[in-house]
DSSP file (Angstrom, degrees, kcal/mol; ACC not computed):
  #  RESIDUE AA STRUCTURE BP1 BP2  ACC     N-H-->O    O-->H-N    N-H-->O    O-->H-N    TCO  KAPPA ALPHA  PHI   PSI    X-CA   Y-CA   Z-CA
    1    1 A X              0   0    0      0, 0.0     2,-0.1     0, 0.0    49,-0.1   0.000 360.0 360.0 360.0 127.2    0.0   -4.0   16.0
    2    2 A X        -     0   0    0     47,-0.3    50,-0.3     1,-0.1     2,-0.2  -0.453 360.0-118.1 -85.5 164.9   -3.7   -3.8   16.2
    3    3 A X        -     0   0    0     -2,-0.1     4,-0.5    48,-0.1     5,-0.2  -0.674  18.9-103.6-123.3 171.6   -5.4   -5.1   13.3
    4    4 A X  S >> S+     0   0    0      1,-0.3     4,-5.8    49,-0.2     3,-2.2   0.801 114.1  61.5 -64.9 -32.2   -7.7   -3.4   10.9
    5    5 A X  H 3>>S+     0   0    0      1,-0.3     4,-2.1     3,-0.2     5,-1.0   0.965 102.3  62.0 -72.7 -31.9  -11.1   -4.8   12.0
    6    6 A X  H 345S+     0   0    0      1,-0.2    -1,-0.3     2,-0.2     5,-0.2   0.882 121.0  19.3 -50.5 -23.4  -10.1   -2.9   15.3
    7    7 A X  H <45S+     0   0    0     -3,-2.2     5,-0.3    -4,-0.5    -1,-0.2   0.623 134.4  51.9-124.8 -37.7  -10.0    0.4   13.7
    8    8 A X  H  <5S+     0   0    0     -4,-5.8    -3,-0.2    -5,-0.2    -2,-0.2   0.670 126.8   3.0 -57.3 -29.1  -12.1   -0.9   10.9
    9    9 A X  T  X5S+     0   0    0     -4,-2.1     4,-4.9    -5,-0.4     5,-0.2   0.548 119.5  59.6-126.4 -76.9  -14.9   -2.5   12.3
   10   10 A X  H  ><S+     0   0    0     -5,-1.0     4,-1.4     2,-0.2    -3,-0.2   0.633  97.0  68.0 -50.7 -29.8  -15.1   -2.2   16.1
   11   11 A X  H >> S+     0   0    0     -6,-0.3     3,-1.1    -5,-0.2     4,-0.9   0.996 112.0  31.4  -4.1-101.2  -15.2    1.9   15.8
   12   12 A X  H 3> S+     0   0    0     -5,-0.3     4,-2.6     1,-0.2    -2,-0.2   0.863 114.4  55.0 -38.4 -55.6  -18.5    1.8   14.3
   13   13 A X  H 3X S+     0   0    0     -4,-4.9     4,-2.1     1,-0.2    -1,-0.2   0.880 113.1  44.3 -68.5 -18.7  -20.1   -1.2   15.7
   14   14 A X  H <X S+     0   0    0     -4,-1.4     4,-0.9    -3,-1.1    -1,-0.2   0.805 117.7  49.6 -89.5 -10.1  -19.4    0.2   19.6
   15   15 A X  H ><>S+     0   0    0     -4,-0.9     5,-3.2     2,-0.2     3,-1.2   0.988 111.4  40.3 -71.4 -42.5  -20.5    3.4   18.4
   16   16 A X  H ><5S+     0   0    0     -4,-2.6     3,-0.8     1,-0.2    -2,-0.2   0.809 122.9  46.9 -16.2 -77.1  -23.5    2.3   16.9
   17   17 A X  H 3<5S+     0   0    0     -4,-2.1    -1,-0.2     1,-0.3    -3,-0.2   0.240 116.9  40.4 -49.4 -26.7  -23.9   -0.3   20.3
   18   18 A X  T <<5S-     0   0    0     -3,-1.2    -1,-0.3    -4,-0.9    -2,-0.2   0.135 109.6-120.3-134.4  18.0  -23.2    2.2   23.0
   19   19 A X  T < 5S+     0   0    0     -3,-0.8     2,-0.2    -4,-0.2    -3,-0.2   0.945  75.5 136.7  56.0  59.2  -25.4    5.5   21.0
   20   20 A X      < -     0   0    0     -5,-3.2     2,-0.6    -6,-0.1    -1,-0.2  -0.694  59.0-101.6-115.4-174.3  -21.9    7.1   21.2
   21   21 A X     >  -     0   0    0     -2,-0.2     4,-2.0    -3,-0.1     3,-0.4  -0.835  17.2-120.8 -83.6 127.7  -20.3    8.8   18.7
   22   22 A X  H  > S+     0   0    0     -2,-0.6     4,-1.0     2,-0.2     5,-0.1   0.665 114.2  42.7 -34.2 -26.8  -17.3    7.8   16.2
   23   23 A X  H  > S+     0   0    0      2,-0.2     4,-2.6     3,-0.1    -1,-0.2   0.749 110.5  51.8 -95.6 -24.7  -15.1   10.3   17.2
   24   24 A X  H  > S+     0   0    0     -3,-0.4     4,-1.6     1,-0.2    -2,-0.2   0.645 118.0  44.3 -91.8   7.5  -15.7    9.8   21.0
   25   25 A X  H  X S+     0   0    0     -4,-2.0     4,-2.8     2,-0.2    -1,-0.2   0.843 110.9  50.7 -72.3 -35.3  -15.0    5.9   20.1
   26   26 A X  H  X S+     0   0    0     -4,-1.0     4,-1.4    -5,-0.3     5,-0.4   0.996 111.9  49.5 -63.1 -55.9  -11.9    6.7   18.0
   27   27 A X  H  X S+     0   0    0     -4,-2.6     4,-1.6     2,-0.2     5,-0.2   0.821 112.1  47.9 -28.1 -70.6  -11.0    8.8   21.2
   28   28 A X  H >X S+     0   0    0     -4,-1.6     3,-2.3     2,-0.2     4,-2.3   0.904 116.1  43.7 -11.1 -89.9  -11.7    5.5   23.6
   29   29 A X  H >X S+     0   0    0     -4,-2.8     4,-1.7     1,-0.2     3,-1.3   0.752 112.6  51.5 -43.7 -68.2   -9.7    3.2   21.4
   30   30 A X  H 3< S+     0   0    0     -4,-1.4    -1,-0.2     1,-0.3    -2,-0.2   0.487 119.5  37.4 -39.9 -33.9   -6.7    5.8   20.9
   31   31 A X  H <X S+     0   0    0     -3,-2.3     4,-1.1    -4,-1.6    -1,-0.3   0.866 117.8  55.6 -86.4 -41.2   -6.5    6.2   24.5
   32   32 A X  H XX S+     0   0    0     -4,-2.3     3,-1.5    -3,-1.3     4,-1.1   0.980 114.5  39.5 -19.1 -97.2   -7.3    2.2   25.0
   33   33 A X  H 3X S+     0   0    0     -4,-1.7     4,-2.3     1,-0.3    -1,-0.2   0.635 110.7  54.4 -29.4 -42.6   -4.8    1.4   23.1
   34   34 A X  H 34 S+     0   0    0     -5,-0.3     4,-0.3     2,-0.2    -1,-0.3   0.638 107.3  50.7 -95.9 -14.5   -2.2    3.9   24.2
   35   35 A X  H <X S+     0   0    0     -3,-1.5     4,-0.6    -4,-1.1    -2,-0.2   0.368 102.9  69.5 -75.0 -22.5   -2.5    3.0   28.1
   36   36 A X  H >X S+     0   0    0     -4,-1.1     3,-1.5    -5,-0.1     4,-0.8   0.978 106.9  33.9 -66.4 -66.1   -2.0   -0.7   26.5
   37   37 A X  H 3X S+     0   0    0     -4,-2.3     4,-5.1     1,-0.3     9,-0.2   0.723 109.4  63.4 -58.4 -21.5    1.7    0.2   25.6
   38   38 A X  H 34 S+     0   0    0     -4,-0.3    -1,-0.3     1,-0.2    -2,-0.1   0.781 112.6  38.5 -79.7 -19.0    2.6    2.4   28.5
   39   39 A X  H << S+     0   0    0     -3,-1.5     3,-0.3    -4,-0.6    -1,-0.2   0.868 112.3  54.6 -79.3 -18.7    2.1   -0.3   30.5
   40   40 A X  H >X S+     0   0    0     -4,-0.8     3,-1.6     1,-0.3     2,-1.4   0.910 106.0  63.0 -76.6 -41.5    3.8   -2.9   28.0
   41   41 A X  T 3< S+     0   0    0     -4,-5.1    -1,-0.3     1,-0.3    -3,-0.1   0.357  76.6  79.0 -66.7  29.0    6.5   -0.5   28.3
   42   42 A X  T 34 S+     0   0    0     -2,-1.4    -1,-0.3    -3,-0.3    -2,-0.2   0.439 121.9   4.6-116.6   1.7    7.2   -0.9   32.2
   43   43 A X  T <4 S+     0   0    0     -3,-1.6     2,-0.2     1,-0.0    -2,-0.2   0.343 124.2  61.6-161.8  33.4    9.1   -4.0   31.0
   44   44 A X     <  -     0   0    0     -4,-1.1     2,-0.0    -5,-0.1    -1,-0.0  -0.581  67.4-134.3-124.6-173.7    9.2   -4.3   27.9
   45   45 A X        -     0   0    0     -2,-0.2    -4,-0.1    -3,-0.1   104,-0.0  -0.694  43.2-161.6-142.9  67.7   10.8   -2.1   24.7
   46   46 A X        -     0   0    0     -9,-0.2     2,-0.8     1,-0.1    54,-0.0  -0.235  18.1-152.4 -57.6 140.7    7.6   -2.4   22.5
   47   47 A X        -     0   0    0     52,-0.1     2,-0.4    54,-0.1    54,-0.2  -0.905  17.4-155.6 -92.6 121.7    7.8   -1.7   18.9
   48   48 A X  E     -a  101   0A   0     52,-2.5    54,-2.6    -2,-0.8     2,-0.4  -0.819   4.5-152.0-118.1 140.3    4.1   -0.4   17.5
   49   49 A X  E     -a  102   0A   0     -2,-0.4   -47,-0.3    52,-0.2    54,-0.2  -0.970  26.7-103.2-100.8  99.3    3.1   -0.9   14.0
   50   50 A X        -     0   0    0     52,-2.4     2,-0.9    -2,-0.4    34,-0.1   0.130  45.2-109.8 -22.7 142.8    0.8    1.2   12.3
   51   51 A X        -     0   0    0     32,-0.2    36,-0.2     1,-0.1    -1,-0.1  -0.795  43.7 -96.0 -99.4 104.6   -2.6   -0.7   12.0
   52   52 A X        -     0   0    0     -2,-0.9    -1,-0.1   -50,-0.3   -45,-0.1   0.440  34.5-107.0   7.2 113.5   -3.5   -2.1    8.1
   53   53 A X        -     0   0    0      1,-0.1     2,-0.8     2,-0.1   -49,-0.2  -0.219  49.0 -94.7 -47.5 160.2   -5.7   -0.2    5.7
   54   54 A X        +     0   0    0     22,-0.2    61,-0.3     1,-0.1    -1,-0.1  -0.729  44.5 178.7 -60.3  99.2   -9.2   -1.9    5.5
   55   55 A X        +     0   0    0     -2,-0.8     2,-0.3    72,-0.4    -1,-0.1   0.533  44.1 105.4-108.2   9.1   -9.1   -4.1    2.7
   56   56 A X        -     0   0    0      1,-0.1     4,-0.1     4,-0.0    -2,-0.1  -0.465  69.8-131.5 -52.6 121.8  -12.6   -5.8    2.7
   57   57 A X        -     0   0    0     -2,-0.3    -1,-0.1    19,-0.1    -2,-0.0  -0.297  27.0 -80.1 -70.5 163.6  -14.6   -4.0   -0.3
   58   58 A X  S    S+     0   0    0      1,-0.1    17,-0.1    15,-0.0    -1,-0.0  -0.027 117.4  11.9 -26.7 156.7  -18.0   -2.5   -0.3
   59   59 A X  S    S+     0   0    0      2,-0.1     2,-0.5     1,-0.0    -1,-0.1   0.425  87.1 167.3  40.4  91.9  -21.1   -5.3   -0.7
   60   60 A X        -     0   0    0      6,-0.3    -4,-0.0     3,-0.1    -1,-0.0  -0.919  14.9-175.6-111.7 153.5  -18.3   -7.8    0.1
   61   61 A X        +     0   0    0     -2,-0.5     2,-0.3     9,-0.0    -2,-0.1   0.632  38.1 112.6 -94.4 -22.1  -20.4  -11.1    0.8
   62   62 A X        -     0   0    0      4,-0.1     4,-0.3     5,-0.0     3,-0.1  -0.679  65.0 -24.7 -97.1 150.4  -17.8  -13.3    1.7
   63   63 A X  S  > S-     0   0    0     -2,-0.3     4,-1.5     1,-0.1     5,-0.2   0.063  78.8 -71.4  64.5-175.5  -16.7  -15.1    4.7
   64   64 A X  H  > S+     0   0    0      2,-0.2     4,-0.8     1,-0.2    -1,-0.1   0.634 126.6  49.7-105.2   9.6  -17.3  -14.2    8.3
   65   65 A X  H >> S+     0   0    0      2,-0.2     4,-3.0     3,-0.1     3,-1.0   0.931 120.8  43.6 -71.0 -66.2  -15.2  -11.3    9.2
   66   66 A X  H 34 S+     0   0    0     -4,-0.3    -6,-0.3     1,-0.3    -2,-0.2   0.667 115.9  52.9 -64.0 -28.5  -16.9   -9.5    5.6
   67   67 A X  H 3< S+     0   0    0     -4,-1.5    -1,-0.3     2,-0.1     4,-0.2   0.682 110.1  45.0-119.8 -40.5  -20.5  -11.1    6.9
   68   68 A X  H X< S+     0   0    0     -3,-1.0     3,-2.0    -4,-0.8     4,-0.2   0.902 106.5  55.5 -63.2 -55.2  -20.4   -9.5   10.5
   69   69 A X  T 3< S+     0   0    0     -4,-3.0    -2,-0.1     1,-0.2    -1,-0.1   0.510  81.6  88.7 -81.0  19.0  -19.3   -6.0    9.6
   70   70 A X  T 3  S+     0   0    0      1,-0.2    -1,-0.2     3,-0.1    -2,-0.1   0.794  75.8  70.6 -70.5 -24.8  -22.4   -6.0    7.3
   71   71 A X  S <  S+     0   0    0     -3,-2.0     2,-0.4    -4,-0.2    -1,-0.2   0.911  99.8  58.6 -39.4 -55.0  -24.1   -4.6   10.8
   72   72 A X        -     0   0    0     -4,-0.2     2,-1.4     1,-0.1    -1,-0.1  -0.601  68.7-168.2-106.6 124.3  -22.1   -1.6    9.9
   73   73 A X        +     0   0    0     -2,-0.4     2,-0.4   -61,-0.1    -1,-0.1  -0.546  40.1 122.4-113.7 100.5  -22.5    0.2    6.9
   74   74 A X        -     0   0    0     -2,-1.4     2,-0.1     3,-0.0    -2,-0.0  -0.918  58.7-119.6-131.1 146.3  -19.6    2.8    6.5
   75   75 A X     >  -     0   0    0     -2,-0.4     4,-2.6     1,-0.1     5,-0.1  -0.347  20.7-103.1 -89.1-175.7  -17.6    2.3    3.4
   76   76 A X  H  > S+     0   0    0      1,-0.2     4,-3.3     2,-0.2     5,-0.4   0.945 113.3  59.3 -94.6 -20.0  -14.2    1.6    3.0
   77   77 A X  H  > S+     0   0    0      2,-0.2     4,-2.5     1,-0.2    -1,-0.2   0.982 113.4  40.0 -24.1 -62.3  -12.9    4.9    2.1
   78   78 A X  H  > S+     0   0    0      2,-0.2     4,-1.4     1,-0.2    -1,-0.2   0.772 115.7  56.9 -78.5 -17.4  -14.2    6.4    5.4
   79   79 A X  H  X S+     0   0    0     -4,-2.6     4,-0.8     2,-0.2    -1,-0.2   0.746 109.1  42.8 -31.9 -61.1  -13.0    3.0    7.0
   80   80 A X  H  X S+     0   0    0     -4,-3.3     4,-0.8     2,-0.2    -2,-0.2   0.728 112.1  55.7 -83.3 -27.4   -9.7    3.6    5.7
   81   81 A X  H >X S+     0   0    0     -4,-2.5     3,-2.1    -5,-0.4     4,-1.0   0.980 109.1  47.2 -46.3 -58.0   -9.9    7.5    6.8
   82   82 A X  H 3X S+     0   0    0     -4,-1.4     4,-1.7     1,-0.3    -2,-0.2   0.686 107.7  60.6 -72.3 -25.6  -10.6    6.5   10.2
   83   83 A X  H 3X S+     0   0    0     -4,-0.8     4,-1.1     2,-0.2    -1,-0.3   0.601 107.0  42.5 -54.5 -33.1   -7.7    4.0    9.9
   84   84 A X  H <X S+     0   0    0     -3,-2.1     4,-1.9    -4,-0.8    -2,-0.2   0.655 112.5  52.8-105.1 -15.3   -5.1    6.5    9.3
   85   85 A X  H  X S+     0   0    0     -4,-1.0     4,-2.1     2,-0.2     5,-0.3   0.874 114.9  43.1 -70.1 -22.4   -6.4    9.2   12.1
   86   86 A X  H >X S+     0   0    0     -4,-1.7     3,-3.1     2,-0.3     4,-1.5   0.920 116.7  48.1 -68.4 -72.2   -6.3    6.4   14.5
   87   87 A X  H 3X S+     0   0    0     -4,-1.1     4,-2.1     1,-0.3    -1,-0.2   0.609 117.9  40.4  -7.6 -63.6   -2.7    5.6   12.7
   88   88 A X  H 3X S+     0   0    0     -4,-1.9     4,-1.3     2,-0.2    -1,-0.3   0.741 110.5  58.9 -84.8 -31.2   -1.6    9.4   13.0
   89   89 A X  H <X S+     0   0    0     -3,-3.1     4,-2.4    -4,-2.1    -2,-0.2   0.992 116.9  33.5 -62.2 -79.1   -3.2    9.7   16.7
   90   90 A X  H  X S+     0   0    0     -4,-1.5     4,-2.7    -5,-0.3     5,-0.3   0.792 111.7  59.6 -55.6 -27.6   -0.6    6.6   17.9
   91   91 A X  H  X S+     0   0    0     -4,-2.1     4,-3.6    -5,-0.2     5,-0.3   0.988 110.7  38.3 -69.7 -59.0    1.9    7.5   15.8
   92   92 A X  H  X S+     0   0    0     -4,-1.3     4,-2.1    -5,-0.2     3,-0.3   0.961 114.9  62.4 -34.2 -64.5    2.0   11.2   17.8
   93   93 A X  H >X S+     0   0    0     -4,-2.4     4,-1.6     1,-0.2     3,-1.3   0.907 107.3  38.3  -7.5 -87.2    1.3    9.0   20.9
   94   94 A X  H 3<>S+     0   0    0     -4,-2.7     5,-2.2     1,-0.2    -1,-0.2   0.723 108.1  63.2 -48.3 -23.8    4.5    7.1   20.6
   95   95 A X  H ><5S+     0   0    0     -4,-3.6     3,-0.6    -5,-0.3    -1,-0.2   0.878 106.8  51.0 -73.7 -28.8    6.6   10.2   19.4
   96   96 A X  H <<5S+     0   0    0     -4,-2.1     2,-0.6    -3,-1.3    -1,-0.2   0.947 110.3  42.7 -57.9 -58.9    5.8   11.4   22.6
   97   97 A X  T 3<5S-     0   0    0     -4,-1.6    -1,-0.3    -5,-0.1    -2,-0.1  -0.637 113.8 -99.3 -74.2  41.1    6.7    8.8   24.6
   98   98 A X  T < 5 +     0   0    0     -2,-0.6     2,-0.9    -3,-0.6    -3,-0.2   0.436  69.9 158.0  51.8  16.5    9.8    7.7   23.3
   99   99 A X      < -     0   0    0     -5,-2.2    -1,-0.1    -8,-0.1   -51,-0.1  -0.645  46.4-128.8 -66.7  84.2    8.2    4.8   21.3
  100  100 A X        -     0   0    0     -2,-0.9   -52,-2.5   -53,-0.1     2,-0.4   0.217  31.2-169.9 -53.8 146.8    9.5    3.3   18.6
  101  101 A X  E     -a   48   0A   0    -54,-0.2     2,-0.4   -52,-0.1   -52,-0.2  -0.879  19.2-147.0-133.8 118.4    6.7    3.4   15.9
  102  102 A X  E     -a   49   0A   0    -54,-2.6   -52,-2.4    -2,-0.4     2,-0.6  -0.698  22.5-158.5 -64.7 107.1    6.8    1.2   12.1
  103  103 A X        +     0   0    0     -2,-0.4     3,-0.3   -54,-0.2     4,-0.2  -0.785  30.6 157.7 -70.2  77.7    4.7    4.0    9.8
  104  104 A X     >  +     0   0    0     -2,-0.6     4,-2.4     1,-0.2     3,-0.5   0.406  42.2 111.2 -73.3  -6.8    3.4    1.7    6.7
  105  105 A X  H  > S+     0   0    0      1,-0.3     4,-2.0     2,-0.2    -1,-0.2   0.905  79.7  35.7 -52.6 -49.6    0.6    4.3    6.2
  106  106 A X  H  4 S+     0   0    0     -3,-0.3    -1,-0.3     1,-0.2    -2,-0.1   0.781 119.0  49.8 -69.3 -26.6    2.1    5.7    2.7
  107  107 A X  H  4 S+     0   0    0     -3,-0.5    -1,-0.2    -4,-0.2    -2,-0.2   0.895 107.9  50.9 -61.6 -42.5    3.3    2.6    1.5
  108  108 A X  H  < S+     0   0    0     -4,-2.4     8,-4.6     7,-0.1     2,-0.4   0.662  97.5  85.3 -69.5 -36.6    0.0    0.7    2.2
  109  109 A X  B  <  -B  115   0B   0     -4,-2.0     6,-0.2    -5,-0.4     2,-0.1  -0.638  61.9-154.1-104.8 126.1   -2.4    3.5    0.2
  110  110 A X    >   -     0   0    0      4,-3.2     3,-3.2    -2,-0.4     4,-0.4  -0.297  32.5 -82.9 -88.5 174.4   -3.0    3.5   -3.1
  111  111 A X  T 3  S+     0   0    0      1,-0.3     4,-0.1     2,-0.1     5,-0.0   0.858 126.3  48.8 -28.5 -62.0   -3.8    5.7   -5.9
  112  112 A X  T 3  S-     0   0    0      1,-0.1    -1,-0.3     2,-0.1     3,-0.1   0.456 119.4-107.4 -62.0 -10.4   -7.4    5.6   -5.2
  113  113 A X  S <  S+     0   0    0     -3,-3.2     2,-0.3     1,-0.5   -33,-0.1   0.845  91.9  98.2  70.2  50.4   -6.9    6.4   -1.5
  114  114 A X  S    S-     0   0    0     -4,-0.4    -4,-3.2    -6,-0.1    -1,-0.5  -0.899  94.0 -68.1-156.7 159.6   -7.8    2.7   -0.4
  115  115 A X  B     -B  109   0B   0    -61,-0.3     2,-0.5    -2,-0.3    -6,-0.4  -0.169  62.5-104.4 -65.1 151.2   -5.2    0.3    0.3
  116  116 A X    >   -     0   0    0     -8,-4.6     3,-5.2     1,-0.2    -1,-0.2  -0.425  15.9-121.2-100.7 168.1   -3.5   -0.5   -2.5
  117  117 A X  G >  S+     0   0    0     -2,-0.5     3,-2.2     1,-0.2    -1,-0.2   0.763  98.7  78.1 -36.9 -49.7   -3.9   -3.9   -4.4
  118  118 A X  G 3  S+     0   0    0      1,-0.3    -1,-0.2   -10,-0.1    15,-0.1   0.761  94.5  39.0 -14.6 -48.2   -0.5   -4.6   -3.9
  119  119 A X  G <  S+     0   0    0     -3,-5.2    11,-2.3   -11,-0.2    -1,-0.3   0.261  87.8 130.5-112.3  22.6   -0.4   -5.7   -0.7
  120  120 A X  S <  S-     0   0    0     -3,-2.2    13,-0.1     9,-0.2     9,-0.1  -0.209  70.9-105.5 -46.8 143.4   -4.3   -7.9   -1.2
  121  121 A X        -     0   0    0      5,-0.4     9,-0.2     7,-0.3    -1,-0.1  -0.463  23.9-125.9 -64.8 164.1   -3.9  -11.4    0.2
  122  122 A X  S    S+     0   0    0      1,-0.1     2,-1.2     7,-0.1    -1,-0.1   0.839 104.6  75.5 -79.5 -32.7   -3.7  -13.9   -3.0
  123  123 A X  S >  S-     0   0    0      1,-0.2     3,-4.9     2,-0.1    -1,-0.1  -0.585  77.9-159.6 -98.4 110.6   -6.4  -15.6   -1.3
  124  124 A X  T 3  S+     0   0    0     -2,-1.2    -1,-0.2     1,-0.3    -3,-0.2   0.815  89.0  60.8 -33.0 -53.4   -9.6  -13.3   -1.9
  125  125 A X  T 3  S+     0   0    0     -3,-0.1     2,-0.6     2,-0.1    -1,-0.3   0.646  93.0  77.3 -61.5 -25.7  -11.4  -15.0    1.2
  126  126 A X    <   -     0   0    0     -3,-4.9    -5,-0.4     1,-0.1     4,-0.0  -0.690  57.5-175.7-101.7 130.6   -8.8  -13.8    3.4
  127  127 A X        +     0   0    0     -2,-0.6   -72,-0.4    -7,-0.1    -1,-0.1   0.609  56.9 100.3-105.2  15.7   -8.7  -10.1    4.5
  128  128 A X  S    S-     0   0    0      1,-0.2    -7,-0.3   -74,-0.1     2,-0.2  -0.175  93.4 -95.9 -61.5 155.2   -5.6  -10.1    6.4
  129  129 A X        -     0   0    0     -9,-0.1    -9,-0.2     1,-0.1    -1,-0.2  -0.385  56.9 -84.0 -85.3 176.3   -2.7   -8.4    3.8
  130  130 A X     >  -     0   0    0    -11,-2.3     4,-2.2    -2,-0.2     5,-0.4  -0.520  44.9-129.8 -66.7 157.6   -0.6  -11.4    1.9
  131  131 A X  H  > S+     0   0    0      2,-0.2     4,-2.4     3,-0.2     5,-0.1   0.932 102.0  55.9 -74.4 -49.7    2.0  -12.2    4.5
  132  132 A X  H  > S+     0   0    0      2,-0.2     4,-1.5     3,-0.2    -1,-0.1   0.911 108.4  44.3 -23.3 -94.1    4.7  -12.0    2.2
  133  133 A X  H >> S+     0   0    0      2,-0.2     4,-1.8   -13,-0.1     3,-1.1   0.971 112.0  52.9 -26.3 -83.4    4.1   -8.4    0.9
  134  134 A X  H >X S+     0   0    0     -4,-2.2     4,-1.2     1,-0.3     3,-1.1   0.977 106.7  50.6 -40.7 -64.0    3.4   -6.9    4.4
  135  135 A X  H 3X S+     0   0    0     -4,-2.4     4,-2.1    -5,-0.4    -1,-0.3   0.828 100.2  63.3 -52.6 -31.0    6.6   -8.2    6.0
  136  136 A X  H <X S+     0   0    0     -4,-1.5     4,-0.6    -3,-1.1    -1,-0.3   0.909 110.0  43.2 -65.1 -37.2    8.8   -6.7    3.1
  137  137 A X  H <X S+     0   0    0     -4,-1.8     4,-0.9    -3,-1.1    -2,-0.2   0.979 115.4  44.8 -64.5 -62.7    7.5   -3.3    4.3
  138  138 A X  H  X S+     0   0    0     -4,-1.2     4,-2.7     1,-0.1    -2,-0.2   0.704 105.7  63.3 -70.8  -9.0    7.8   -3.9    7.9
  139  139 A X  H  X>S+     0   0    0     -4,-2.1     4,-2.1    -5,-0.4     5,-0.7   0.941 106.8  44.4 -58.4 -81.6   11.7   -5.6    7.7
  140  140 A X  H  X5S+     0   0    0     -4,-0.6     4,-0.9     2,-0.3    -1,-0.1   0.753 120.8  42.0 -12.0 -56.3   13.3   -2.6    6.3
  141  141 A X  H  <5S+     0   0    0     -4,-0.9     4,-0.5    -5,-0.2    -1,-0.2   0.905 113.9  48.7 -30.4 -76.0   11.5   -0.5    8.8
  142  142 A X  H >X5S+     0   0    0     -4,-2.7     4,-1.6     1,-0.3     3,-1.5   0.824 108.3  50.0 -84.7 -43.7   11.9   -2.6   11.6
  143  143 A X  H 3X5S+     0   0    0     -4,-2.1     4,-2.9     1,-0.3    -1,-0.3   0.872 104.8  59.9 -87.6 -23.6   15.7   -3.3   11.3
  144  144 A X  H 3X<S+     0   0    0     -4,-0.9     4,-1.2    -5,-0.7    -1,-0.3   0.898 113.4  42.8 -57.3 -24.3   16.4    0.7   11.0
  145  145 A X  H X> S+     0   0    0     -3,-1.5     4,-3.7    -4,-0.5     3,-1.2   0.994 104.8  57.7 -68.7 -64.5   14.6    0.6   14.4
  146  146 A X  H >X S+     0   0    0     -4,-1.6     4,-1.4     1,-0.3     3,-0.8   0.901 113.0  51.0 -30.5 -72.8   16.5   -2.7   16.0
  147  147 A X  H 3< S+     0   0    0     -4,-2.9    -1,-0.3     1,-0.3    -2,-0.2   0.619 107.3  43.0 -60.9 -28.5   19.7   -0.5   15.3
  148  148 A X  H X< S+     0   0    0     -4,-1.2     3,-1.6    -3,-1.2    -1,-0.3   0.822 111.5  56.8 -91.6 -44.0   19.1    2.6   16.7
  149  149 A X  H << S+     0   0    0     -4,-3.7    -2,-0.2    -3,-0.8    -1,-0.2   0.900 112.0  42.6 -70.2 -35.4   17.6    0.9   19.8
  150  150 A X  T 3<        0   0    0     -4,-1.4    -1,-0.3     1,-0.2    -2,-0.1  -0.172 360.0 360.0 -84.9  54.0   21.1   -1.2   20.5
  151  151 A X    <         0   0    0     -3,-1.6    -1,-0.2    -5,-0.1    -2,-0.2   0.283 360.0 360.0-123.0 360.0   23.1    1.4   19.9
């Protein structure tokens, strides 16, 4: 599972950084990313996880993940868009390629089409989701997977 500042953060700032575009970065990562597991898969049986809405707010001022992505100023709406094409890009990926893949996207999004509040860490500072929360989506998930793959 890649994490949100990947899809969240790093996007923008290499487009920004390398006078590319956003789509031909999302493209990069998507491919990046998808050459990572086709190799992990030459001896391994990876499971891939959808990658985390953004949950750092607009103006957030704290800490130093929220204090670095000030470079970039994309909200998190369009944050979180680019977060579920990436999401729907690997998910396709994997489908191709026999890859088992954990979708969390609908679980994770809320009313407002940002992640929802549910799954916020209790501790504001932290933008990771609470540990707790997250894992109850991916168990369920993840053990429908585990069966099908030793069977």
């Amino acid at each position: 599972m890649l994490g949100e500042v990947d899809t969240g953060f790093v996007i923008w700032y290499r487009a920004e950084k390398y006078g590319e575009s956003v789509e031909a970065m999302l493209k990069k990562a998507i491919d990046n990313y998808s050459a990572f597991i086709s190799e992990i898969s030459t001896h391994h049986k990876p499971i891939v996880i959808s990658t985390p809405l953004p949950t750092i707010t607009d103006n957030n001022d704290w800490g130093e993940v929220a204090n670095v992505r000030k470079e970039v100023s994309v909200d998190q709406f369009v944050r979180t868009r680019l977060t579920l094409k990436f999401n729907t890009a690997v998910k396709a990926w994997c489908l191709e390629h026999s890859v088992p893949y954990l979708d969390l996207d609908t679980e994770s999004l809320g009313e407002d089409g940002l992640v929802t509040p549910m799954l916020l860490n209790h501790d504001h500072r932290d933008h990771h989701y609470d540990p707790k929360k997250h894992i109850r989506l991916i168990v369920p998930k993840l053990r429908s997977v585990l069966r099908r793959v030793s069977q």
